[in-house]
PDB file of N, CA, C, O and CB in Angstrom:
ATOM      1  N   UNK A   1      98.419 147.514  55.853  1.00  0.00           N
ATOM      2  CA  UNK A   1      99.261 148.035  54.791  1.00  0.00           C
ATOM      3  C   UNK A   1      98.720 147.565  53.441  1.00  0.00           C
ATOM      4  O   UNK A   1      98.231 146.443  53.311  1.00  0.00           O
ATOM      5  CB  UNK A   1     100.733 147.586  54.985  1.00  0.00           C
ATOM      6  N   UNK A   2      98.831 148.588  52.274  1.00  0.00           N
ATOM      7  CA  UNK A   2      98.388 148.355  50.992  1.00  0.00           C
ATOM      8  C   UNK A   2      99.003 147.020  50.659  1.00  0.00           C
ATOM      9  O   UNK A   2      99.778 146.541  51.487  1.00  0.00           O
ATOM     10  CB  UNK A   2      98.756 149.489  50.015  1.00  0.00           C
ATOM     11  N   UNK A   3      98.727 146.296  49.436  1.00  0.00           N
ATOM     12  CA  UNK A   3     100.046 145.673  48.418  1.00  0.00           C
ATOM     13  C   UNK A   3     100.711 146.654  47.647  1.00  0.00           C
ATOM     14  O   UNK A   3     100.394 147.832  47.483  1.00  0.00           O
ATOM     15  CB  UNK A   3      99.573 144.591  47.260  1.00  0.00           C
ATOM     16  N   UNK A   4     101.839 145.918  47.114  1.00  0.00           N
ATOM     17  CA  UNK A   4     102.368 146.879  46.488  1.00  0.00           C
ATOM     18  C   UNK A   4     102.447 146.051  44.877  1.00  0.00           C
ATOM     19  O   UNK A   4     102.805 144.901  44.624  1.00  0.00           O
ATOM     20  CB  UNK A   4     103.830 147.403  47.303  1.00  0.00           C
ATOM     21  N   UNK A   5     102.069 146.907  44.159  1.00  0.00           N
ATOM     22  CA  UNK A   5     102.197 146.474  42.791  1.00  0.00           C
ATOM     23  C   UNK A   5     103.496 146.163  41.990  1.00  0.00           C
ATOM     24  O   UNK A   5     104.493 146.879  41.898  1.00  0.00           O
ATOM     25  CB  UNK A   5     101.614 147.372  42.141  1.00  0.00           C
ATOM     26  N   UNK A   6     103.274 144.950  41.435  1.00  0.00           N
ATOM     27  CA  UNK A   6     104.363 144.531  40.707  1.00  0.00           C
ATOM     28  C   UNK A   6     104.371 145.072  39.042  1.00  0.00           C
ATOM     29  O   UNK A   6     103.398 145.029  38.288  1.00  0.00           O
ATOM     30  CB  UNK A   6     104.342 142.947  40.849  1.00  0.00           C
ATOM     31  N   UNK A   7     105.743 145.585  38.708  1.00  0.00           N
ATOM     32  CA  UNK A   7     105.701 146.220  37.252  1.00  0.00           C
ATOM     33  C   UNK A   7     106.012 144.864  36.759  1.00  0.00           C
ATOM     34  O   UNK A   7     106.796 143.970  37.078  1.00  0.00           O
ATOM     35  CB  UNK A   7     106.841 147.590  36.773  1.00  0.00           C
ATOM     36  N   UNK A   8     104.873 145.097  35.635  1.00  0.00           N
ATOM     37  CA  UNK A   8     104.813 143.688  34.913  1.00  0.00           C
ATOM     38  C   UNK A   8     105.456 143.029  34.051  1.00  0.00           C
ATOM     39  O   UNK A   8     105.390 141.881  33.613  1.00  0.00           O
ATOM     40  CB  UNK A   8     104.002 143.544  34.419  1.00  0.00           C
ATOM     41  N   UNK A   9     106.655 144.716  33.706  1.00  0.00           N
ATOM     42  CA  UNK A   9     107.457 144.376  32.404  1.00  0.00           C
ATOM     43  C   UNK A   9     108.371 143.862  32.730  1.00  0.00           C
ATOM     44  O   UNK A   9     108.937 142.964  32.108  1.00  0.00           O
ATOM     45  CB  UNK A   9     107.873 145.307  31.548  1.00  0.00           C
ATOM     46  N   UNK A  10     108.778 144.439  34.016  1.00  0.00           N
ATOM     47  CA  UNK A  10     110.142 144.167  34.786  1.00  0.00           C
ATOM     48  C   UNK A  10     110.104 142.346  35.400  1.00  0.00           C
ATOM     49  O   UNK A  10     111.074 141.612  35.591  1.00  0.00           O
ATOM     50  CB  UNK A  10     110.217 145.502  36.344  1.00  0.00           C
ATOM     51  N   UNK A  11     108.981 142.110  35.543  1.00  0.00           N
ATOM     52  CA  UNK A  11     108.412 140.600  36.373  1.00  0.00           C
ATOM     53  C   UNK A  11     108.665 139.888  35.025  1.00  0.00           C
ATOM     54  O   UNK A  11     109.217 138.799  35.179  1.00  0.00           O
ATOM     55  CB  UNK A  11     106.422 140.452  37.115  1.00  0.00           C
ATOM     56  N   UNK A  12     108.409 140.216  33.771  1.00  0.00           N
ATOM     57  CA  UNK A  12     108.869 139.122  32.842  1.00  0.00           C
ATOM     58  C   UNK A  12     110.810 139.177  32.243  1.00  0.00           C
ATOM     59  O   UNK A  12     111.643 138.450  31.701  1.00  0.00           O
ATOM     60  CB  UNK A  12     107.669 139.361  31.385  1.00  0.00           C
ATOM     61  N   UNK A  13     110.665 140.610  32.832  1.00  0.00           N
ATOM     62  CA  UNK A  13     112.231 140.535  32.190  1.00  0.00           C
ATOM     63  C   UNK A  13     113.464 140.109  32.828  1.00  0.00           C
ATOM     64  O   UNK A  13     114.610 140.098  32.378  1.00  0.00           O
ATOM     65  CB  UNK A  13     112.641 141.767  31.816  1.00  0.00           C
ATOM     66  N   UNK A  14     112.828 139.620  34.423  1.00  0.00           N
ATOM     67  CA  UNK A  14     114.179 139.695  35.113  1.00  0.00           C
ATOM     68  C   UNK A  14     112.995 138.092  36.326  1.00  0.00           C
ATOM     69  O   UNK A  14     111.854 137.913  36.752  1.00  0.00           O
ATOM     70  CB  UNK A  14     114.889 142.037  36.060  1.00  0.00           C
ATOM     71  N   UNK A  15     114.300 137.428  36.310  1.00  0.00           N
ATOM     72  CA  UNK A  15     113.603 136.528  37.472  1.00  0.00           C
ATOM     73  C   UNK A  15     114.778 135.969  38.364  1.00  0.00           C
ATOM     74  O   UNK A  15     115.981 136.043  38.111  1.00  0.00           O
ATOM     75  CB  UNK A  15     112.661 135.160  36.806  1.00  0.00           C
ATOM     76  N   UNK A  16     114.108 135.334  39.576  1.00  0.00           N
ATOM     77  CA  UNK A  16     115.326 135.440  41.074  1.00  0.00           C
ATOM     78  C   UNK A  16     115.530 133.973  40.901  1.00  0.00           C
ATOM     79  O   UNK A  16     114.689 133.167  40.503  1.00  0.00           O
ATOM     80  CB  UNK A  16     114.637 135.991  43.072  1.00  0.00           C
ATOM     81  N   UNK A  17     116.476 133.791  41.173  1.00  0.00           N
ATOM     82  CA  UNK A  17     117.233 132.164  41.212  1.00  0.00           C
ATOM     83  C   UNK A  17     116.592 131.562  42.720  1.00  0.00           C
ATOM     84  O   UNK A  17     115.907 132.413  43.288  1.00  0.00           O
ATOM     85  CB  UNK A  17     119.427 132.245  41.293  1.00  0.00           C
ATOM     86  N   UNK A  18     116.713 130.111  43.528  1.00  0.00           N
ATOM     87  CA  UNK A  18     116.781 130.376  44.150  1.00  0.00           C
ATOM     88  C   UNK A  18     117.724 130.423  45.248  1.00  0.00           C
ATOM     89  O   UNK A  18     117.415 129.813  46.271  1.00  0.00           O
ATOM     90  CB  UNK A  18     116.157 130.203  44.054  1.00  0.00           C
ATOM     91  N   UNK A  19     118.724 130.991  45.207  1.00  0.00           N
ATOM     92  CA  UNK A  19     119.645 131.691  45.865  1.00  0.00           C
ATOM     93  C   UNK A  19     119.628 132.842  45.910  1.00  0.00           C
ATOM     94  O   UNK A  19     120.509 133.255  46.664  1.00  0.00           O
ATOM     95  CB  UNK A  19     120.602 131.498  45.590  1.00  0.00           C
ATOM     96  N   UNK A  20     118.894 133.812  45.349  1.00  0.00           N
ATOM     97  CA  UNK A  20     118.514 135.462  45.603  1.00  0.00           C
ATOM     98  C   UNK A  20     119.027 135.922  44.393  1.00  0.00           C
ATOM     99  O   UNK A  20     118.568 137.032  44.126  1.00  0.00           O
ATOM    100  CB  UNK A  20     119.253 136.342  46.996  1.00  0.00           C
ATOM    101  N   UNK A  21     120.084 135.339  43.257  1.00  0.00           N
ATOM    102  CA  UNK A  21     120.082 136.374  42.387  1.00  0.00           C
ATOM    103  C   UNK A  21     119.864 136.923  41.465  1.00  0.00           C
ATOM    104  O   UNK A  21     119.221 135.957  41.056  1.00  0.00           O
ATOM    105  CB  UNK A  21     120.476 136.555  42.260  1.00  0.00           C
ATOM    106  N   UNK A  22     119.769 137.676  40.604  1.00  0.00           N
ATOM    107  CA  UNK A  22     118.634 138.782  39.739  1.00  0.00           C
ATOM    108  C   UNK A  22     119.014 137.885  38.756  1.00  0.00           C
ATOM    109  O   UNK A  22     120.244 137.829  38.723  1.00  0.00           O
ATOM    110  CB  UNK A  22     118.870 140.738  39.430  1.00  0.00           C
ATOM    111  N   UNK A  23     118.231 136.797  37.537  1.00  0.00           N
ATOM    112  CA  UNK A  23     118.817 137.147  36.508  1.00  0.00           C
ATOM    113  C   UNK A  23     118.343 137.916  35.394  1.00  0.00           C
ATOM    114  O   UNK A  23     117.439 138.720  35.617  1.00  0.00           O
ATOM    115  CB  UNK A  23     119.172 136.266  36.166  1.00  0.00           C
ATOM    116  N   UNK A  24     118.985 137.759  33.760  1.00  0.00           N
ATOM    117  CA  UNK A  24     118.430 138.550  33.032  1.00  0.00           C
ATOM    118  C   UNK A  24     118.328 138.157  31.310  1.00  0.00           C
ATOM    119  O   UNK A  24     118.548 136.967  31.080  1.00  0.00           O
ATOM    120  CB  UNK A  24     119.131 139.727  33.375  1.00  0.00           C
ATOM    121  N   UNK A  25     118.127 138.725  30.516  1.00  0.00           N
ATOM    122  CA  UNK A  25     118.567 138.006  29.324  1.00  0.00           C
ATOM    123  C   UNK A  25     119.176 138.863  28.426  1.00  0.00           C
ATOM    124  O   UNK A  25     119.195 140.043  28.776  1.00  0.00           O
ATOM    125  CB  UNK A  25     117.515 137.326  28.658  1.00  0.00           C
ATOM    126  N   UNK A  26     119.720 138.565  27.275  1.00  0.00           N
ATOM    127  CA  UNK A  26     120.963 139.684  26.471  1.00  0.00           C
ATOM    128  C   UNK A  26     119.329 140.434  25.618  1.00  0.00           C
ATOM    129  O   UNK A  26     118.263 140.069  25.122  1.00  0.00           O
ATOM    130  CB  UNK A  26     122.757 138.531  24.866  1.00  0.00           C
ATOM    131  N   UNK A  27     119.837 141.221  25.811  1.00  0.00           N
ATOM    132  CA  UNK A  27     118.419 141.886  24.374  1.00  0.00           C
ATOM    133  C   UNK A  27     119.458 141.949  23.100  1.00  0.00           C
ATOM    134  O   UNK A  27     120.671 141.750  23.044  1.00  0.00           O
ATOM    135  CB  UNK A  27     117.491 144.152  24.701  1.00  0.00           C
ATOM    136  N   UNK A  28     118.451 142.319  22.063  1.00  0.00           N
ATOM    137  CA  UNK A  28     118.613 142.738  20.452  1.00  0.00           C
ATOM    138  C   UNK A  28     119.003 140.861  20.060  1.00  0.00           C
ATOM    139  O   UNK A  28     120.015 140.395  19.539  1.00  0.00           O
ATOM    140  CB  UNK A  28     120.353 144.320  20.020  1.00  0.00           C
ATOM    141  N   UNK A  29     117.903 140.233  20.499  1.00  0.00           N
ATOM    142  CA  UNK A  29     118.283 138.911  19.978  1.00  0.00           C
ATOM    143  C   UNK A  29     116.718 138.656  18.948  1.00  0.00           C
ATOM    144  O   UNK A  29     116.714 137.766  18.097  1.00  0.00           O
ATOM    145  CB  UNK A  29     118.628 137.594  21.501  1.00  0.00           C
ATOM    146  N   UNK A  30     115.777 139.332  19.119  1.00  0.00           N
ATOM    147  CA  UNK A  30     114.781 139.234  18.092  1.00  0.00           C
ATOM    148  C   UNK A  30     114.929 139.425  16.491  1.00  0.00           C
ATOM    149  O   UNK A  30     114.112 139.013  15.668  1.00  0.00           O
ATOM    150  CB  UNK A  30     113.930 140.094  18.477  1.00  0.00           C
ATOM    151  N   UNK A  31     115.819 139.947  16.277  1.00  0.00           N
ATOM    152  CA  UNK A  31     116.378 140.716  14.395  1.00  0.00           C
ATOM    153  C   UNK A  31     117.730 140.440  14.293  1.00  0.00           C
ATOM    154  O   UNK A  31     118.497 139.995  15.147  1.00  0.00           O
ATOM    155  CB  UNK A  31     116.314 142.751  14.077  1.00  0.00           C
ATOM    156  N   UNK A  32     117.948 140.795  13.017  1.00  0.00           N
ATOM    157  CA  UNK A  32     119.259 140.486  12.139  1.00  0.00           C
ATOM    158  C   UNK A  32     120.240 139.693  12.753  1.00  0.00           C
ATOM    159  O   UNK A  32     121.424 140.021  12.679  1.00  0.00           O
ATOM    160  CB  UNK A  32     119.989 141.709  11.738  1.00  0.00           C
ATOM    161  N   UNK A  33     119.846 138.599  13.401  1.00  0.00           N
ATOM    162  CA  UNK A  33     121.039 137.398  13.821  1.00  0.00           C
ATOM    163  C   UNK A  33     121.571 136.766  12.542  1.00  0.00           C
ATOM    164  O   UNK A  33     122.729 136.685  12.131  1.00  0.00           O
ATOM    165  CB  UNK A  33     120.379 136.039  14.818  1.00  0.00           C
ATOM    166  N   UNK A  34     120.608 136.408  12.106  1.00  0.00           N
ATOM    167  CA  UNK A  34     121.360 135.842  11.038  1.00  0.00           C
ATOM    168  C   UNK A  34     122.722 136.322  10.343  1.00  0.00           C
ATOM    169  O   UNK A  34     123.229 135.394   9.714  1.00  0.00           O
ATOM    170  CB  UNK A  34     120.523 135.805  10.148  1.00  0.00           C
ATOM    171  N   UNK A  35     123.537 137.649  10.274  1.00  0.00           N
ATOM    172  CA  UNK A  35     124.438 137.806   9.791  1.00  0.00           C
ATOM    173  C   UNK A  35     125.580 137.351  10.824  1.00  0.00           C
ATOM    174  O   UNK A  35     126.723 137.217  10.388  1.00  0.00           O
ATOM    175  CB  UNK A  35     124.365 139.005   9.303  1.00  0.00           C
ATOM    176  N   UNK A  36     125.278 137.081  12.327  1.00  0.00           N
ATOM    177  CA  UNK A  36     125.751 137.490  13.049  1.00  0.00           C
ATOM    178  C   UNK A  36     126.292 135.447  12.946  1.00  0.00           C
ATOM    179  O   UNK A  36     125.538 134.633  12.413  1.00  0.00           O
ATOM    180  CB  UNK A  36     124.891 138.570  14.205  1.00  0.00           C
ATOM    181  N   UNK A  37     127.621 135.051  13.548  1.00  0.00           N
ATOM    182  CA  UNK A  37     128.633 133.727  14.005  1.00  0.00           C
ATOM    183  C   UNK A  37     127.461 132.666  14.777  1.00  0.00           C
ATOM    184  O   UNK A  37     126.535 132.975  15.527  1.00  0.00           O
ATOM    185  CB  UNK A  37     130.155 134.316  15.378  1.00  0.00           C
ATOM    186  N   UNK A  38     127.639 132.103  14.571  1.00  0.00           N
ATOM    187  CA  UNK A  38     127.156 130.844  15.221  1.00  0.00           C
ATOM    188  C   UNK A  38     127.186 130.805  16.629  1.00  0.00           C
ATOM    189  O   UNK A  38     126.379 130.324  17.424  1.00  0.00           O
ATOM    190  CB  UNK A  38     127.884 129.743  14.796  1.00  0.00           C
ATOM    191  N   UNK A  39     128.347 131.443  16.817  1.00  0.00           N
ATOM    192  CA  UNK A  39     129.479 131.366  18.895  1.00  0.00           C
ATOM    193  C   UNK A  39     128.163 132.989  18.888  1.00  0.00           C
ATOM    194  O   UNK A  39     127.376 133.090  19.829  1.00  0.00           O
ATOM    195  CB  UNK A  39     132.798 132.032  19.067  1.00  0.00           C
ATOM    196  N   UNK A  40     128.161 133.822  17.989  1.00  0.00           N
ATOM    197  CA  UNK A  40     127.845 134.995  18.851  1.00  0.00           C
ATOM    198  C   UNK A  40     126.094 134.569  19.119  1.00  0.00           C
ATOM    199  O   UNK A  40     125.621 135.137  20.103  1.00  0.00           O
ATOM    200  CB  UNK A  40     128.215 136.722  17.920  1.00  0.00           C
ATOM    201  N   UNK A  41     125.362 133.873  18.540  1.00  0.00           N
ATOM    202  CA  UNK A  41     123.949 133.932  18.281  1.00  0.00           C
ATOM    203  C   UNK A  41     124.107 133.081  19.654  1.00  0.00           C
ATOM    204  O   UNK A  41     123.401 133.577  20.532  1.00  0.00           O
ATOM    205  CB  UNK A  41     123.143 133.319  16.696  1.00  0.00           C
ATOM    206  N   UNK A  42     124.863 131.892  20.110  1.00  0.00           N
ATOM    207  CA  UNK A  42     124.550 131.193  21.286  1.00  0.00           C
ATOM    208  C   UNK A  42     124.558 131.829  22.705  1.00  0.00           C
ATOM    209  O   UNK A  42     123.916 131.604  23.731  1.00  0.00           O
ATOM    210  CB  UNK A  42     125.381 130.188  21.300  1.00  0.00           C
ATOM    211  N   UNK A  43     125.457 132.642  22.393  1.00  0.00           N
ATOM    212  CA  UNK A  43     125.663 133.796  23.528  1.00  0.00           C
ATOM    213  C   UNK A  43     124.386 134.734  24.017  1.00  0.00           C
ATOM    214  O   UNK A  43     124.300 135.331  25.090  1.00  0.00           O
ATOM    215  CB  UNK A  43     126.761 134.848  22.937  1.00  0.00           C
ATOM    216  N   UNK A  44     123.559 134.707  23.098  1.00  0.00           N
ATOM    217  CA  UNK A  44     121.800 135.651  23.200  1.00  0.00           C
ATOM    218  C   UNK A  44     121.034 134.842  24.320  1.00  0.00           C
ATOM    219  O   UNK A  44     120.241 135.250  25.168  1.00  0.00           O
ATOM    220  CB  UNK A  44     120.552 135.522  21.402  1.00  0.00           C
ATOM    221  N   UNK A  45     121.667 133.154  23.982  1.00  0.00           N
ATOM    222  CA  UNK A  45     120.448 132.542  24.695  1.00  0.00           C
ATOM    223  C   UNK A  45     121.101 131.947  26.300  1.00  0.00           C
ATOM    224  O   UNK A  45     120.765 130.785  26.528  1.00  0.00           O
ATOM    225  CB  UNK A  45     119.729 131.104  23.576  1.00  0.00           C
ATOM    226  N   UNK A  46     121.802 132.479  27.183  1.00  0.00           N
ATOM    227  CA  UNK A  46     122.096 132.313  28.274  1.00  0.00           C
ATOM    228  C   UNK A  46     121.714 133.529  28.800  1.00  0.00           C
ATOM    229  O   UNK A  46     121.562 134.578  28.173  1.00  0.00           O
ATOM    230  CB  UNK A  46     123.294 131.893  28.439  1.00  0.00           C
ATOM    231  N   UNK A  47     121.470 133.214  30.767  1.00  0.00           N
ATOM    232  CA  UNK A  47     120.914 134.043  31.484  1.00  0.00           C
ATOM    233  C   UNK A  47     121.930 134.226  32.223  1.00  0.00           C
ATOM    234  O   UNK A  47     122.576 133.333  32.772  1.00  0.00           O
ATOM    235  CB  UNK A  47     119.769 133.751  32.042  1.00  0.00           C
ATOM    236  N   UNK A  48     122.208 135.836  32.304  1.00  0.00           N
ATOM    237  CA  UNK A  48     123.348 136.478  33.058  1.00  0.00           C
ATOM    238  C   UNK A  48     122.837 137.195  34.238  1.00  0.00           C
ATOM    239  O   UNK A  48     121.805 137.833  34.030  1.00  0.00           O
ATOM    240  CB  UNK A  48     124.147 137.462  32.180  1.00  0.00           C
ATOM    241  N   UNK A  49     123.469 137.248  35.785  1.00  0.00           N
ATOM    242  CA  UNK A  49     123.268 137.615  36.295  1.00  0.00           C
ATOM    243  C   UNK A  49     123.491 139.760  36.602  1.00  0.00           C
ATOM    244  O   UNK A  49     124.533 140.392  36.423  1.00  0.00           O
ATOM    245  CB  UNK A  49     123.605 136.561  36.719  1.00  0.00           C
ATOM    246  N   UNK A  50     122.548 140.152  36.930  1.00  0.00           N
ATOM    247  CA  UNK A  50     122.206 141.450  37.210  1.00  0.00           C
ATOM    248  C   UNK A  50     123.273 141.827  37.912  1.00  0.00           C
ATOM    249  O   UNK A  50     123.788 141.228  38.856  1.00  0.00           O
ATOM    250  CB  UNK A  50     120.965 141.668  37.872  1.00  0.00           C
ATOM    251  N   UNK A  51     123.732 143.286  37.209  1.00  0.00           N
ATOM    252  CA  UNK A  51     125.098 143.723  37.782  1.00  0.00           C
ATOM    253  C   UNK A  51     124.524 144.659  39.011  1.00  0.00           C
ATOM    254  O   UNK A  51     123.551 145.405  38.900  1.00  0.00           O
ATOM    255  CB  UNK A  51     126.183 144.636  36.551  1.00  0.00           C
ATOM    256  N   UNK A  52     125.300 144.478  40.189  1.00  0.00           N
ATOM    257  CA  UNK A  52     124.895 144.669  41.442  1.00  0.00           C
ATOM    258  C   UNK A  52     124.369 146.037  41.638  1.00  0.00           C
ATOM    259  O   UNK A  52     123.602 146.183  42.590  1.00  0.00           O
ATOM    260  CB  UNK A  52     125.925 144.375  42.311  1.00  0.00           C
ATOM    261  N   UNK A  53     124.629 146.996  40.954  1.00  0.00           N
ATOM    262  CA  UNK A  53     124.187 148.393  41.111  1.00  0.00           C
ATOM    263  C   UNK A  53     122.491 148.485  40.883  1.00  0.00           C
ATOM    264  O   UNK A  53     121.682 149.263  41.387  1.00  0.00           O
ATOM    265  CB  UNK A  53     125.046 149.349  39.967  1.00  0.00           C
ATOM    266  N   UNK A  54     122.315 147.479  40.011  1.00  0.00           N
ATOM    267  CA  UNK A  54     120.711 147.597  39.950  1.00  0.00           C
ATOM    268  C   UNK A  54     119.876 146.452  40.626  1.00  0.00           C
ATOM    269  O   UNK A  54     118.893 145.967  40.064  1.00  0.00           O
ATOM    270  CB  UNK A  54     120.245 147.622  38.421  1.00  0.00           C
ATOM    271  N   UNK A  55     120.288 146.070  41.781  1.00  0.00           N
ATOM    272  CA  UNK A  55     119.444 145.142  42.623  1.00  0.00           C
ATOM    273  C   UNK A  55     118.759 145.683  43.286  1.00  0.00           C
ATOM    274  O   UNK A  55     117.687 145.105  43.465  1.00  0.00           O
ATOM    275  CB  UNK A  55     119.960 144.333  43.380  1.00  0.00           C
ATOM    276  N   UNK A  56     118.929 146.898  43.936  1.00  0.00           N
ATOM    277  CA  UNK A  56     117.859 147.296  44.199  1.00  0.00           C
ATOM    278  C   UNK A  56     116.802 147.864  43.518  1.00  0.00           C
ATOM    279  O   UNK A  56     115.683 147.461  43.837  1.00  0.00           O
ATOM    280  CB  UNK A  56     118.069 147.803  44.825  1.00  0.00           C
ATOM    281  N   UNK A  57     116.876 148.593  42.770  1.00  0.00           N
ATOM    282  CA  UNK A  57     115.982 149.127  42.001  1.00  0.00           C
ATOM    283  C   UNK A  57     115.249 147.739  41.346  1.00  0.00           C
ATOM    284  O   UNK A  57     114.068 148.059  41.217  1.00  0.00           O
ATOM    285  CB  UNK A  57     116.696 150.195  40.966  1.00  0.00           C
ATOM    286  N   UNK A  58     115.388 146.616  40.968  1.00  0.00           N
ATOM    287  CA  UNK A  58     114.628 145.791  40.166  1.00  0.00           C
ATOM    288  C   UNK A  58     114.040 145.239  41.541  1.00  0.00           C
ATOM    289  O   UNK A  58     112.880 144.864  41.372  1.00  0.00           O
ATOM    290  CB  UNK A  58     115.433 144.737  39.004  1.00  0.00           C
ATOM    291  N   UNK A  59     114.533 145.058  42.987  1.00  0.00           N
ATOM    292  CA  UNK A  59     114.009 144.061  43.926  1.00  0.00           C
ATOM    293  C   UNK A  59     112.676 145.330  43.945  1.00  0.00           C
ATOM    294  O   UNK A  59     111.533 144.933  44.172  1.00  0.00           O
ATOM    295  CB  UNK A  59     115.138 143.533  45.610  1.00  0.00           C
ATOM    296  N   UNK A  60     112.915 146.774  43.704  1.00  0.00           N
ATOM    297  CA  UNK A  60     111.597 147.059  44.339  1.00  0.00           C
ATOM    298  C   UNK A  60     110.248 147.492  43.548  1.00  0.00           C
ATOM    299  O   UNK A  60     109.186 148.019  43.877  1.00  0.00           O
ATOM    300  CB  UNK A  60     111.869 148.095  45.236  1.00  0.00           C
ATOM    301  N   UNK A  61     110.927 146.911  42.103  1.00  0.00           N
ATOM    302  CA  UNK A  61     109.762 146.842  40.702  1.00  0.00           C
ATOM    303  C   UNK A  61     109.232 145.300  41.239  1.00  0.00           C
ATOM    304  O   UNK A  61     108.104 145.295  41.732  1.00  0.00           O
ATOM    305  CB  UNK A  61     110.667 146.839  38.592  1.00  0.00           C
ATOM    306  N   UNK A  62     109.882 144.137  41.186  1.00  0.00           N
ATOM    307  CA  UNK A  62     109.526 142.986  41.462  1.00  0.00           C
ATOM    308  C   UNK A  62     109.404 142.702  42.913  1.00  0.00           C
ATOM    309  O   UNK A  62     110.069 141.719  43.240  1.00  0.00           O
ATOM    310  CB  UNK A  62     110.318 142.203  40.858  1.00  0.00           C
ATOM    311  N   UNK A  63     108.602 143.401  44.104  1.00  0.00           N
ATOM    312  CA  UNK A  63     108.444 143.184  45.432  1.00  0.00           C
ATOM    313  C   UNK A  63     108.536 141.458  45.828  1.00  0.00           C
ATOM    314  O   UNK A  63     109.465 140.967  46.470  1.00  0.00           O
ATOM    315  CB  UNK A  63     107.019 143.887  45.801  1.00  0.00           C
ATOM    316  N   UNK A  64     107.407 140.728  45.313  1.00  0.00           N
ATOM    317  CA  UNK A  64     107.228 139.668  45.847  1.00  0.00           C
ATOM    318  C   UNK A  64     107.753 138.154  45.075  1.00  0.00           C
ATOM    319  O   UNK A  64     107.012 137.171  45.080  1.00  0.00           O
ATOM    320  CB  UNK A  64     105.895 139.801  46.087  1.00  0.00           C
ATOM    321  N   UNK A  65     109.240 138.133  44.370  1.00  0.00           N
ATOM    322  CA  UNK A  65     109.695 137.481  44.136  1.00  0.00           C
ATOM    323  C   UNK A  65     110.925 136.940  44.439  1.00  0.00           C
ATOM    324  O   UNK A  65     111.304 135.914  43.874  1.00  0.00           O
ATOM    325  CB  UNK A  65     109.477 137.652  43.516  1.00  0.00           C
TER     326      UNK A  65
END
């Protein structure tokens, strides 16, 4: 059997705990924070887990992780 190729964008954007689950990070945290609360800018930098409808589709961009 071939390998199967890993999408590379998806391999940096999403990574597996190890307990199996997807996580992810908030986007639109690169620009205009600065106008934005102190509470809301901290909220950019935690990793939330992948809402279940798209586990599969990311397990089969990221095969071997």
């Amino acid at each position: 059997m071939p390998k199967l190729k890993t999408h590379k964008s998806s391999s940096r954007r999403f990574h597996v705990t190890g307990t199996g689950k997807i996580m992810r990070m908030k986007g639109g945290k690169s620009h205009l924070r600065r106008n934005k609360s102190r509470r809301a800018k901290m909220l950019y930098d935690e990793k939330l887990p992948l809402h279940p409808s798209f586990r599969a589709r990311v397990k089969r961009l990221i095969p071997y992780s």
